[in-house]
mmCIF file of the C-alpha atoms, coordinates in Angstrom:
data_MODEL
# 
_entry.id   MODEL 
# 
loop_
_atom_site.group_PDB 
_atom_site.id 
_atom_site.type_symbol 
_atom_site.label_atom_id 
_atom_site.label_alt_id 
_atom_site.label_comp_id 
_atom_site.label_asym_id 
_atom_site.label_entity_id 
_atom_site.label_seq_id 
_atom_site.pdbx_PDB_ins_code 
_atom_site.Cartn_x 
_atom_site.Cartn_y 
_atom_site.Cartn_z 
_atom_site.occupancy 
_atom_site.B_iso_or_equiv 
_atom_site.pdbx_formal_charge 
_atom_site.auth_seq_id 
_atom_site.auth_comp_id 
_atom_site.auth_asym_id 
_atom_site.auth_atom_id 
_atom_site.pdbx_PDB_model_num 
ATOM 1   C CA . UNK A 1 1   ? -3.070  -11.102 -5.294  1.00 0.00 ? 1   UNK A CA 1 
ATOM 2   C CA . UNK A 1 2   ? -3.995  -8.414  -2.133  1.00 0.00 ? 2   UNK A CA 1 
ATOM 3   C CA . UNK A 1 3   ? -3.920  -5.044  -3.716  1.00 0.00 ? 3   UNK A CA 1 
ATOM 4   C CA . UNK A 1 4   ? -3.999  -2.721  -1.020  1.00 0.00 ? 4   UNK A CA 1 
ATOM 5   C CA . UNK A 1 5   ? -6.475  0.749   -1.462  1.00 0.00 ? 5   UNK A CA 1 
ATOM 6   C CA . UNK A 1 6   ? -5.668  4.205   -0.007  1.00 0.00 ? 6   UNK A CA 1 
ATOM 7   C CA . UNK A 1 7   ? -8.405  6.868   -0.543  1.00 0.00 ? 7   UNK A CA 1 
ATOM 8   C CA . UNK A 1 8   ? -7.712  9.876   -1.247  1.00 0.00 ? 8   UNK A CA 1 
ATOM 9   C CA . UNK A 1 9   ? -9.394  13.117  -0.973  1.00 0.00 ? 9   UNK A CA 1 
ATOM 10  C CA . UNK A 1 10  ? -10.065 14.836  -4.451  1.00 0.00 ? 10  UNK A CA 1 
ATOM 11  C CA . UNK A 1 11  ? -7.618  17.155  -3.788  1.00 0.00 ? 11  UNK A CA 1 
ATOM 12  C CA . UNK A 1 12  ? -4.971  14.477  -4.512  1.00 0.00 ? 12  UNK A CA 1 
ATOM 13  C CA . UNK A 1 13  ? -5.375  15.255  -8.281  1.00 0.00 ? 13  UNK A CA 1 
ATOM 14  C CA . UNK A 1 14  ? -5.464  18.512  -9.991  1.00 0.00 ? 14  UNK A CA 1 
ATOM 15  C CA . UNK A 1 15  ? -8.902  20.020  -11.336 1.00 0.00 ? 15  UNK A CA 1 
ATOM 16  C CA . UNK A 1 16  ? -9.489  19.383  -15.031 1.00 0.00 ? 16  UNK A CA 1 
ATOM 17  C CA . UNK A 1 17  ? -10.806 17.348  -17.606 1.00 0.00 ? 17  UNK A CA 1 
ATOM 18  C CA . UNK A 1 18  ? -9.824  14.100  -19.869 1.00 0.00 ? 18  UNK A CA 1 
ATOM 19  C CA . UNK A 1 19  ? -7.221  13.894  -22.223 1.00 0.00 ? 19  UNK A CA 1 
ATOM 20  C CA . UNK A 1 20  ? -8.548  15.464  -25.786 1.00 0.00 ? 20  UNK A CA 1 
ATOM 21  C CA . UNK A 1 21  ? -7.145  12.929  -29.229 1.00 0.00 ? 21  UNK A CA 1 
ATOM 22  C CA . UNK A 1 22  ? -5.503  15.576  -31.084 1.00 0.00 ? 22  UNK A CA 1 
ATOM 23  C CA . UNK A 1 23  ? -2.283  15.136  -33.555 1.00 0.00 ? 23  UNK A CA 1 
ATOM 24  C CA . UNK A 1 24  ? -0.401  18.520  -32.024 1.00 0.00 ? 24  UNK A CA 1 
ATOM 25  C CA . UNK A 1 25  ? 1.983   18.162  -29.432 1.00 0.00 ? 25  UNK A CA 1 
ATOM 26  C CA . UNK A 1 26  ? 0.358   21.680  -27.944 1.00 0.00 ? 26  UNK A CA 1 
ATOM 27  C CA . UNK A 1 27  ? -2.972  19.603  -27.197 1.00 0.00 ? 27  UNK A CA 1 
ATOM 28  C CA . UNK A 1 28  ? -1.558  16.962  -25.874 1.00 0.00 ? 28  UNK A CA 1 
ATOM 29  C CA . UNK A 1 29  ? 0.726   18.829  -23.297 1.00 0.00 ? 29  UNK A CA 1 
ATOM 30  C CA . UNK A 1 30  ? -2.747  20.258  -22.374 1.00 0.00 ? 30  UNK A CA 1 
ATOM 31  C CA . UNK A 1 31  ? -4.152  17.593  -22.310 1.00 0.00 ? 31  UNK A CA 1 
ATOM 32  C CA . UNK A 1 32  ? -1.739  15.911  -19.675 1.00 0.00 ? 32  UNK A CA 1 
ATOM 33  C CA . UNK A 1 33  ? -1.565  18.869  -17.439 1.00 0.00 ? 33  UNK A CA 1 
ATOM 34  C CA . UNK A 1 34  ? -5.179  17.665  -17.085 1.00 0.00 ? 34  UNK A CA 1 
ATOM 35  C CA . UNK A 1 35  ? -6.249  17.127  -13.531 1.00 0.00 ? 35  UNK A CA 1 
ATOM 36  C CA . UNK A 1 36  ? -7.773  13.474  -13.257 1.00 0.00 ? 36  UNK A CA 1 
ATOM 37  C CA . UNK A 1 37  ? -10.049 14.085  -10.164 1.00 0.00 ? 37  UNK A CA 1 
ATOM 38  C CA . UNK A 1 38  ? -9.027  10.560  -8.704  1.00 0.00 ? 38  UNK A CA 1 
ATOM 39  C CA . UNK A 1 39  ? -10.011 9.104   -5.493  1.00 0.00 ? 39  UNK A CA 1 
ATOM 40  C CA . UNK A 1 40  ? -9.054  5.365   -5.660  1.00 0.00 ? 40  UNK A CA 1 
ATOM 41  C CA . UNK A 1 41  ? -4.913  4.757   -5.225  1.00 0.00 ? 41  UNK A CA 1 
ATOM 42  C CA . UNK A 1 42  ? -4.104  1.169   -5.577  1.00 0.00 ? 42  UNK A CA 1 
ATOM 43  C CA . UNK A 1 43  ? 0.016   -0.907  -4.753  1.00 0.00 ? 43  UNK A CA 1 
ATOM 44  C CA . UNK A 1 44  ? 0.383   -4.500  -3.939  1.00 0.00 ? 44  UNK A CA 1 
ATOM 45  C CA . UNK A 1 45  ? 1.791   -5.453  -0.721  1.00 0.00 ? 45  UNK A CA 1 
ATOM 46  C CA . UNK A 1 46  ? 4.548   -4.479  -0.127  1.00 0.00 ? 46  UNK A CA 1 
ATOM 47  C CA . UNK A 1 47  ? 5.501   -8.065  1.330   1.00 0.00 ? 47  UNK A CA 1 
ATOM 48  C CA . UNK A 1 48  ? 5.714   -9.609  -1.666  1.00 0.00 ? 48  UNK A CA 1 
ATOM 49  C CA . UNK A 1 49  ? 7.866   -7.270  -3.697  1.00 0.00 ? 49  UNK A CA 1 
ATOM 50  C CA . UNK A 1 50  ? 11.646  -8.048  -4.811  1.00 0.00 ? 50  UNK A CA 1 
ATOM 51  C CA . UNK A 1 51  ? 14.048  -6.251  -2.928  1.00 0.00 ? 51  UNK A CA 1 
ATOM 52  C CA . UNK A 1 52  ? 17.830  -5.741  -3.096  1.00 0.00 ? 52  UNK A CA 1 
ATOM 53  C CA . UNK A 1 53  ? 20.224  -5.025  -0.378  1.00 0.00 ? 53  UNK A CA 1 
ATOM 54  C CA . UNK A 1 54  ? 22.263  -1.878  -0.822  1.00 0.00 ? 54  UNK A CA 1 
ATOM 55  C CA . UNK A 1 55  ? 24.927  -0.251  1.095   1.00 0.00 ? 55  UNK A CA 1 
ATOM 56  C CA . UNK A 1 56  ? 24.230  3.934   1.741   1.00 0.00 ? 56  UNK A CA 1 
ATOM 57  C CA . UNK A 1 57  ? 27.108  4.393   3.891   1.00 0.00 ? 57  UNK A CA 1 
ATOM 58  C CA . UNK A 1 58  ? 30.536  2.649   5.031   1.00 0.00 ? 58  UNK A CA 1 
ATOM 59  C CA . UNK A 1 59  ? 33.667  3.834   7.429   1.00 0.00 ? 59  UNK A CA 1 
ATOM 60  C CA . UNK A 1 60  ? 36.355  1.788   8.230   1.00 0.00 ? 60  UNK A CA 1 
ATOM 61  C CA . UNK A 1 61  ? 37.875  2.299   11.591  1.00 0.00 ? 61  UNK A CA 1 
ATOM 62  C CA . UNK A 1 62  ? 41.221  1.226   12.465  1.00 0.00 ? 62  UNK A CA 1 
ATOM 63  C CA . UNK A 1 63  ? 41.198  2.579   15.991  1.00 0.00 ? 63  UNK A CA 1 
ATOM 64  C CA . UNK A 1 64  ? 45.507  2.089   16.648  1.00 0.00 ? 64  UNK A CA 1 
ATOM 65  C CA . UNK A 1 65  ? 46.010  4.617   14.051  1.00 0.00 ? 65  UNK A CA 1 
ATOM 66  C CA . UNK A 1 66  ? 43.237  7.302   15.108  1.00 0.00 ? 66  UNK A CA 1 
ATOM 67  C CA . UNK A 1 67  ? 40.813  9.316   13.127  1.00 0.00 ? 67  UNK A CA 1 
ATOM 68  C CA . UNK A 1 68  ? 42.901  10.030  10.241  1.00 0.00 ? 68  UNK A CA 1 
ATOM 69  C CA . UNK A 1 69  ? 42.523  5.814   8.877   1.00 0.00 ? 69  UNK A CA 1 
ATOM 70  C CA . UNK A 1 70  ? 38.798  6.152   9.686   1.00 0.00 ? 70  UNK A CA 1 
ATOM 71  C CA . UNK A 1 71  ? 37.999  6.275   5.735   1.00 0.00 ? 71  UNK A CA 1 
ATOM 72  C CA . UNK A 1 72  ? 34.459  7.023   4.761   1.00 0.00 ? 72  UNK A CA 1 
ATOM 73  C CA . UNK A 1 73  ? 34.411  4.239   1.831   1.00 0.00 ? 73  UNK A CA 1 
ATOM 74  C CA . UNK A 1 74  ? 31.002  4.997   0.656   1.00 0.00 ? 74  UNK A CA 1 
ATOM 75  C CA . UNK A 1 75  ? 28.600  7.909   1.242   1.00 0.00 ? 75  UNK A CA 1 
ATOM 76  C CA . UNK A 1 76  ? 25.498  7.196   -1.550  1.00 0.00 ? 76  UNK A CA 1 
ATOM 77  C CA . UNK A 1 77  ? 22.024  7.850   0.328   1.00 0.00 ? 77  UNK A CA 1 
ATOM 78  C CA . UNK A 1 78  ? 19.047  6.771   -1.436  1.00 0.00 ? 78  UNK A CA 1 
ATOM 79  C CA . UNK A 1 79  ? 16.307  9.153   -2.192  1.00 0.00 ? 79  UNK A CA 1 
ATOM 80  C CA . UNK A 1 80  ? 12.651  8.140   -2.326  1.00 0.00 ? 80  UNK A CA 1 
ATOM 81  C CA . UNK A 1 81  ? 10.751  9.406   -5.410  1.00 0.00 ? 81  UNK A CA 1 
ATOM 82  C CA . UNK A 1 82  ? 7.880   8.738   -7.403  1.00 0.00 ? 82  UNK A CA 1 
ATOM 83  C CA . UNK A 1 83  ? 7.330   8.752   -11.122 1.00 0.00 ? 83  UNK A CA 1 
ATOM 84  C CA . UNK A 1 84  ? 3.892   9.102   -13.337 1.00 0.00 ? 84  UNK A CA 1 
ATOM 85  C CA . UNK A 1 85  ? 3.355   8.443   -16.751 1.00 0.00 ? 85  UNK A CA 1 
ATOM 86  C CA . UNK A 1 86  ? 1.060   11.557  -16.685 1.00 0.00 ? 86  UNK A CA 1 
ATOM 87  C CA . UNK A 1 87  ? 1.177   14.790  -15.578 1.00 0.00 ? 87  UNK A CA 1 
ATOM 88  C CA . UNK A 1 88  ? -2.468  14.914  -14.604 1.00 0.00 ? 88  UNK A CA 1 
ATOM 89  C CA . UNK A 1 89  ? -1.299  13.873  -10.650 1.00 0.00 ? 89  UNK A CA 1 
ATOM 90  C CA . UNK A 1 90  ? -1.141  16.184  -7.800  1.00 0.00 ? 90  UNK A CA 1 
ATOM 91  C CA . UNK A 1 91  ? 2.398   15.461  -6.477  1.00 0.00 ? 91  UNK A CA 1 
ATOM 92  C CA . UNK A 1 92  ? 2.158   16.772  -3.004  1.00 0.00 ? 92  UNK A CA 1 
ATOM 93  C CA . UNK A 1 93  ? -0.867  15.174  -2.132  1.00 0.00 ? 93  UNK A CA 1 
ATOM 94  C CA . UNK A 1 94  ? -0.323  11.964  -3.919  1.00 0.00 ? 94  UNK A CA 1 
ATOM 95  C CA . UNK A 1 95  ? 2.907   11.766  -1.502  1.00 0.00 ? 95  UNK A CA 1 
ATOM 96  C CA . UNK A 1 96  ? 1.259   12.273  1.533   1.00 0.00 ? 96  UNK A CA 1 
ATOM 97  C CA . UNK A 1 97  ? -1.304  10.015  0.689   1.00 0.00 ? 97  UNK A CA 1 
ATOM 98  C CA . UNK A 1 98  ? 1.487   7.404   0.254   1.00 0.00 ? 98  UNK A CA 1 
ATOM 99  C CA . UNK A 1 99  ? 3.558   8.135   2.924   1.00 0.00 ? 99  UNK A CA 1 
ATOM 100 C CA . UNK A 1 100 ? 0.111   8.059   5.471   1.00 0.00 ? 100 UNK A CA 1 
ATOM 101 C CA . UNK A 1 101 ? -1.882  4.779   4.232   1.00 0.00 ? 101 UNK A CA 1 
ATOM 102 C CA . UNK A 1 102 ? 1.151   2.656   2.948   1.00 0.00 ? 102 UNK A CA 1 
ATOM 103 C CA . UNK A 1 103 ? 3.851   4.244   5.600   1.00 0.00 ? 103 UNK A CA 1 
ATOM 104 C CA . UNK A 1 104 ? 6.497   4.261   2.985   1.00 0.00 ? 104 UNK A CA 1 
ATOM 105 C CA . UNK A 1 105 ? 9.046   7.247   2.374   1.00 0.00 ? 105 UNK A CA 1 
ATOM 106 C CA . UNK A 1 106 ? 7.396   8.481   -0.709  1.00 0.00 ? 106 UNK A CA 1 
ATOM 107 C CA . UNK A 1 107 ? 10.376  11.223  -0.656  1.00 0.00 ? 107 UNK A CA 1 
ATOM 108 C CA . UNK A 1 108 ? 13.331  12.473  1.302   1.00 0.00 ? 108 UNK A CA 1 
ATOM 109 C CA . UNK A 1 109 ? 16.826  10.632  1.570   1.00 0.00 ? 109 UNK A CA 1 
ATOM 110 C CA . UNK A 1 110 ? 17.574  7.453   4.236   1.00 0.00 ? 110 UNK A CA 1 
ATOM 111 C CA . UNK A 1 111 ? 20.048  9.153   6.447   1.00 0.00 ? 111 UNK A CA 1 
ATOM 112 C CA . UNK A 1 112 ? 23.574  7.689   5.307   1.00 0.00 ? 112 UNK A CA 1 
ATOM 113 C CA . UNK A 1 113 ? 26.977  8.634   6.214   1.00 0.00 ? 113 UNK A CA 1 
ATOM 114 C CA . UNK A 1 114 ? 25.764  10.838  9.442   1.00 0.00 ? 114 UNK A CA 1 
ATOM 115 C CA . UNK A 1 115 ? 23.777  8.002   10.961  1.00 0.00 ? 115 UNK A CA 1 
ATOM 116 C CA . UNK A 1 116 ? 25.587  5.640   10.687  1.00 0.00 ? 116 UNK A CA 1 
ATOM 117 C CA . UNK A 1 117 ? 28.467  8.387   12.680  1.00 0.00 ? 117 UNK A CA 1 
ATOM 118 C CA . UNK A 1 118 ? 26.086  8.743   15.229  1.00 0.00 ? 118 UNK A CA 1 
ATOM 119 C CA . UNK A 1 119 ? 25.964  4.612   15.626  1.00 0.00 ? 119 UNK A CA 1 
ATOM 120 C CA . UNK A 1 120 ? 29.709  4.534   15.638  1.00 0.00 ? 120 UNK A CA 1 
ATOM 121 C CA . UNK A 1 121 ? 29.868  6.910   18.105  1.00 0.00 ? 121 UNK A CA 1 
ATOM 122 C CA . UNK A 1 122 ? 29.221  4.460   20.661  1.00 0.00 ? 122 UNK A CA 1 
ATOM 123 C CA . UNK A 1 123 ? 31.405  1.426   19.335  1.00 0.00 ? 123 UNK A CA 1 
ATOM 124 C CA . UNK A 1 124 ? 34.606  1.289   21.535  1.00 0.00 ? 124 UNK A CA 1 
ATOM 125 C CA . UNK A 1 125 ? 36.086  -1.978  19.349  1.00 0.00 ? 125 UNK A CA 1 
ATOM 126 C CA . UNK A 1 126 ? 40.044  -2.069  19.603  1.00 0.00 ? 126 UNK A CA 1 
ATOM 127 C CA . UNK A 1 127 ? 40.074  -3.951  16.572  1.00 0.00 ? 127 UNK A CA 1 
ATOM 128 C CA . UNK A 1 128 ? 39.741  -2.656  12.529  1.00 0.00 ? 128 UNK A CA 1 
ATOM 129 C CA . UNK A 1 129 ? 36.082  -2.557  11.736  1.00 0.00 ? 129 UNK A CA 1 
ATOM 130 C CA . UNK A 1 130 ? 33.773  -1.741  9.030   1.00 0.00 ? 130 UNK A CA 1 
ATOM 131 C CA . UNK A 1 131 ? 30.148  0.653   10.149  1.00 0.00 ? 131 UNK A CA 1 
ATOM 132 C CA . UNK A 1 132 ? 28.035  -0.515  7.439   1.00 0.00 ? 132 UNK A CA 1 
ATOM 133 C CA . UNK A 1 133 ? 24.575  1.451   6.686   1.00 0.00 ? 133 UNK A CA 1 
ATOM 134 C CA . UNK A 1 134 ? 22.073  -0.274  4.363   1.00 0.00 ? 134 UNK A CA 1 
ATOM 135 C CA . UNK A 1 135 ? 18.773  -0.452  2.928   1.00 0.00 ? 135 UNK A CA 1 
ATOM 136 C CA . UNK A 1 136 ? 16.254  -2.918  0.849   1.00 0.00 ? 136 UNK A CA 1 
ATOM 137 C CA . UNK A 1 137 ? 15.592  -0.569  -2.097  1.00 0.00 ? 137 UNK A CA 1 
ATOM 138 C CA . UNK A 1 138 ? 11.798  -1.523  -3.449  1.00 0.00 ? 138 UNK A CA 1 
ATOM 139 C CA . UNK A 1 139 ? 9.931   -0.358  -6.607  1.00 0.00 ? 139 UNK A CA 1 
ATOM 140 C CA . UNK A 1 140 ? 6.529   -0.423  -5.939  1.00 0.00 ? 140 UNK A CA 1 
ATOM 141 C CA . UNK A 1 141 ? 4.093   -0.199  -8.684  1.00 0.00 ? 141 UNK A CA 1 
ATOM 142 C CA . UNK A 1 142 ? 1.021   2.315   -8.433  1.00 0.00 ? 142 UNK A CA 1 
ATOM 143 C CA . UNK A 1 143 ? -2.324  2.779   -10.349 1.00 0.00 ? 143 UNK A CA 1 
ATOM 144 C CA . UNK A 1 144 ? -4.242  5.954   -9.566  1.00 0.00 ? 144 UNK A CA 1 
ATOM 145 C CA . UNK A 1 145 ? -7.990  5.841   -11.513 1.00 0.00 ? 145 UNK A CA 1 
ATOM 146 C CA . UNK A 1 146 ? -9.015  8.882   -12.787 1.00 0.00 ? 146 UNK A CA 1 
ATOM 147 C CA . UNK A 1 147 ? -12.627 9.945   -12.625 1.00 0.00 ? 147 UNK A CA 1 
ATOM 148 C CA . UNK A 1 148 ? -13.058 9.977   -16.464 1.00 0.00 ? 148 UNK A CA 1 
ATOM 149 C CA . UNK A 1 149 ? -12.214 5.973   -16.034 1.00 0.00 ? 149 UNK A CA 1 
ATOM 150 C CA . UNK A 1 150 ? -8.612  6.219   -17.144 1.00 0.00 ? 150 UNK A CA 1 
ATOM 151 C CA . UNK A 1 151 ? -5.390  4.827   -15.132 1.00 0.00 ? 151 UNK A CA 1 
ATOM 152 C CA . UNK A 1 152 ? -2.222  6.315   -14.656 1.00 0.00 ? 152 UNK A CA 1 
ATOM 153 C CA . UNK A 1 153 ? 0.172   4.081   -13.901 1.00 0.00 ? 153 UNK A CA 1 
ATOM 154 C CA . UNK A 1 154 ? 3.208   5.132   -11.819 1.00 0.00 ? 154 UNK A CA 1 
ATOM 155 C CA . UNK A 1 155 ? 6.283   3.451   -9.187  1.00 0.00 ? 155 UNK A CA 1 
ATOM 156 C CA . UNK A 1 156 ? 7.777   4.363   -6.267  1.00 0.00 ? 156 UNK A CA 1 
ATOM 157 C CA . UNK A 1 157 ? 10.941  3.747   -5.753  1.00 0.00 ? 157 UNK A CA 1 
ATOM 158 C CA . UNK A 1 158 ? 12.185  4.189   -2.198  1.00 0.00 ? 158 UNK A CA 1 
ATOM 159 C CA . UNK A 1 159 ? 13.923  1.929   0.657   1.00 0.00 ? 159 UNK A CA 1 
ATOM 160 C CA . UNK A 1 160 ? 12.472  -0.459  3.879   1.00 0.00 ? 160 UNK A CA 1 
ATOM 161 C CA . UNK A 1 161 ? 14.922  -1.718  6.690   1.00 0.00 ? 161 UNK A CA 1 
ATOM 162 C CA . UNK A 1 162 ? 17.161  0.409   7.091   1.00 0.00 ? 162 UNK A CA 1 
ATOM 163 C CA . UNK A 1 163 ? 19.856  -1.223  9.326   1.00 0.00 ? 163 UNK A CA 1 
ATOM 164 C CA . UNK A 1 164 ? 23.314  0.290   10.783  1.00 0.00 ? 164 UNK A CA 1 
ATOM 165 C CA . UNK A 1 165 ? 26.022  -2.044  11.970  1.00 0.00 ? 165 UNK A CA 1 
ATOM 166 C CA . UNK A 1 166 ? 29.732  -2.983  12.700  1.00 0.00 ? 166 UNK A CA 1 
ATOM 167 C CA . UNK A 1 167 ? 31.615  -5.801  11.476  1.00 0.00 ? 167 UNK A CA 1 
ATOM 168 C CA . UNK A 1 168 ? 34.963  -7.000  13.015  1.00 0.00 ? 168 UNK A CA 1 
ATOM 169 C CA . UNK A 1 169 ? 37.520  -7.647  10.077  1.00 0.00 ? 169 UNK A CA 1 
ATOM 170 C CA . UNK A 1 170 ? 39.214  -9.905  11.849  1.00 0.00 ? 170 UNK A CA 1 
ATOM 171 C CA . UNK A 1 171 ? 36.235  -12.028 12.927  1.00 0.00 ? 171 UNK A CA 1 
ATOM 172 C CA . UNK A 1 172 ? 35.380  -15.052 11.241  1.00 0.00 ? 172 UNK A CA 1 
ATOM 173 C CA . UNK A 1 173 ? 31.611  -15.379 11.658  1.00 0.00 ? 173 UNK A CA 1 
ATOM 174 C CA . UNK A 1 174 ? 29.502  -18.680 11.682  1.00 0.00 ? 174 UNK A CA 1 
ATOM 175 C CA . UNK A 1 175 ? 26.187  -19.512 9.781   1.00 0.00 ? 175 UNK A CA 1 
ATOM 176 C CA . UNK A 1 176 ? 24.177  -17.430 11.535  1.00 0.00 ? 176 UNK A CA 1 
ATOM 177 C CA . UNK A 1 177 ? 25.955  -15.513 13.633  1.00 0.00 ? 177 UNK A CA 1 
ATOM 178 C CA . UNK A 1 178 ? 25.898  -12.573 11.504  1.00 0.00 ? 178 UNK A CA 1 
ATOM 179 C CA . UNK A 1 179 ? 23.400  -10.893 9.540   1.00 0.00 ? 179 UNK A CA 1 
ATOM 180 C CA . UNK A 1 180 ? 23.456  -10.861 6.040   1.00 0.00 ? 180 UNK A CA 1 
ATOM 181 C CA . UNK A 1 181 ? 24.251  -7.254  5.507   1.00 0.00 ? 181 UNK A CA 1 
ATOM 182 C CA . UNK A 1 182 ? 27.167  -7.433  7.959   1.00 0.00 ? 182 UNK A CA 1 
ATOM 183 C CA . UNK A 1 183 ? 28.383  -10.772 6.573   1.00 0.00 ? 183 UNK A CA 1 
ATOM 184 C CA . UNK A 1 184 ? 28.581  -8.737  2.471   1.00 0.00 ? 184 UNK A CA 1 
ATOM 185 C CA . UNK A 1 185 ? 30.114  -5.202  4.314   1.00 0.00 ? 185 UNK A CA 1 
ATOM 186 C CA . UNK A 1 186 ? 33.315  -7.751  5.224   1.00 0.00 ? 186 UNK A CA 1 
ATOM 187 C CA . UNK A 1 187 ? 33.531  -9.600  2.179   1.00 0.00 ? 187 UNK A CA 1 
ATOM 188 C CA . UNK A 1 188 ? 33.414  -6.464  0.257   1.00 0.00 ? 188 UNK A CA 1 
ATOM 189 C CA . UNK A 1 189 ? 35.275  -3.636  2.235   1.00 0.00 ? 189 UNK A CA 1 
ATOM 190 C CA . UNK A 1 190 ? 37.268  -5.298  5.284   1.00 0.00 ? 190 UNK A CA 1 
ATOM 191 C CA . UNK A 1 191 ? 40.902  -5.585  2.279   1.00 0.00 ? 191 UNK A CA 1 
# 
C-alpha cells in the first residue's frame, strides 16, 4: 500500500519531552501536553479510501406557486476536523500541513444551503425540481512520529466532490443519464 509523506517543519508539534509512566492522572495530563517534536506525517491515498455520499443541502422548487413552496428540505453542512489520540500535536500547524501537501479541507464547513442558492439562481425550469448539494464524506487515517520514536495516531474526517445539481421530479431518467447523486435526491425528496 502507497502511504503518502508530508514533512513538516518542527514547528508542527509543540516543544517538550516524552510521555513519563506514572500512576497519577496529574503526570499523565503532563505528560500528554508533551510536545512530540515530529517531522514525518504519514495518510494513505486518498484514492483508495471508502466513501459515502451525503446530501448537505436540498430545496425544492415548485416554480407555479412562487417562492413561498421553495422548501429548504435539508440544510446539514459538513465540517472538516481532525482528532488525536494525544495532546502532544500542534493543531494549527498540523492543519496547514494537511490542507497544503494532501489538499484536503482539514477544517472549515462545505458551503451548503447558500451554494447551492447561488446554483439555483440560474435554473429557469418551469417544472417542480429538487437543488441537491452533496459530498463524499472520507475518514482518513493519520500517523504523526514523534521524535522520541512514538506514534500518534489520529483521522480526519472531512468531504471530496462536492457537487450541486437539479433534478426534474417529473423526469424519468435512463441508466446513465443521470448522476448518481441526482438519481438518490429524486428517489428520496421529489414526494
Amino acid at each position: 500500500m502507497a502511504v503518502a509523506v508530508v514533512a513538516m517543519s518542527a514547528t508542527g508539534c509543540t516543544g517538550g519531552g516524552g510521555a513519563k509512566e506514572s500512576g497519577s492522572a496529574a503526570a499523565t495530563s503532563s505528560a500528554e501536553r508533551a510536545g512530540c517534536g515530529s517531522t514525518d506525517f504519514t495518510a494513505p491515498p486518498v484514492k483508495n479510501l471508502p466513501r459515502s455520499l451525503t446530501f448537505t443541502a436540498i430545496r425544492k422548487v415548485d416554480p407555479p406557486w412562487g417562492d413561498d413552496k421553495n422548501v429548504a428540505l435539508l440544510d446539514k453542512p459538513v465540517t472538516a476536523k481532525v482528532e488525536w489520540e494525544s495532546g502532544r500535536v500542534n493543531e494549527s500547524t498540523v492543519l496547514a500541513a494537511i490542507e497544503g501537501e494532501l489538499e484536503l479541507n482539514a477544517s472549515g464547513t462545505s458551503d451548503a444551503l447558500s451554494g447551492l442558492d447561488r446554483f439555483l439562481s440560474g435554473v429557469k425550469e418551469k417544472k417542480v425540481y429538487v437543488g441537491y448539494a452533496a459530498v463524499e464524506k472520507i475518514t482518513v487515517p493519520l500517523s504523526l512520529k514523534c521524535l522520541d520514536g512514538t506514534k500518534i495516531r489520529g483521522k480526519l474526517s472531512t468531504w471530496i466532490n462536492a457537487e450541486f445539481g437539479v433534478v426534474v421530479c417529473a423526469t424519468k431518467y435512463g441508466k446513465g443519464e443521470a448522476p448518481a447523486a441526482a438519481l438518490k435526491a429524486q428517489a428520496e425528496f421529489c414526494d
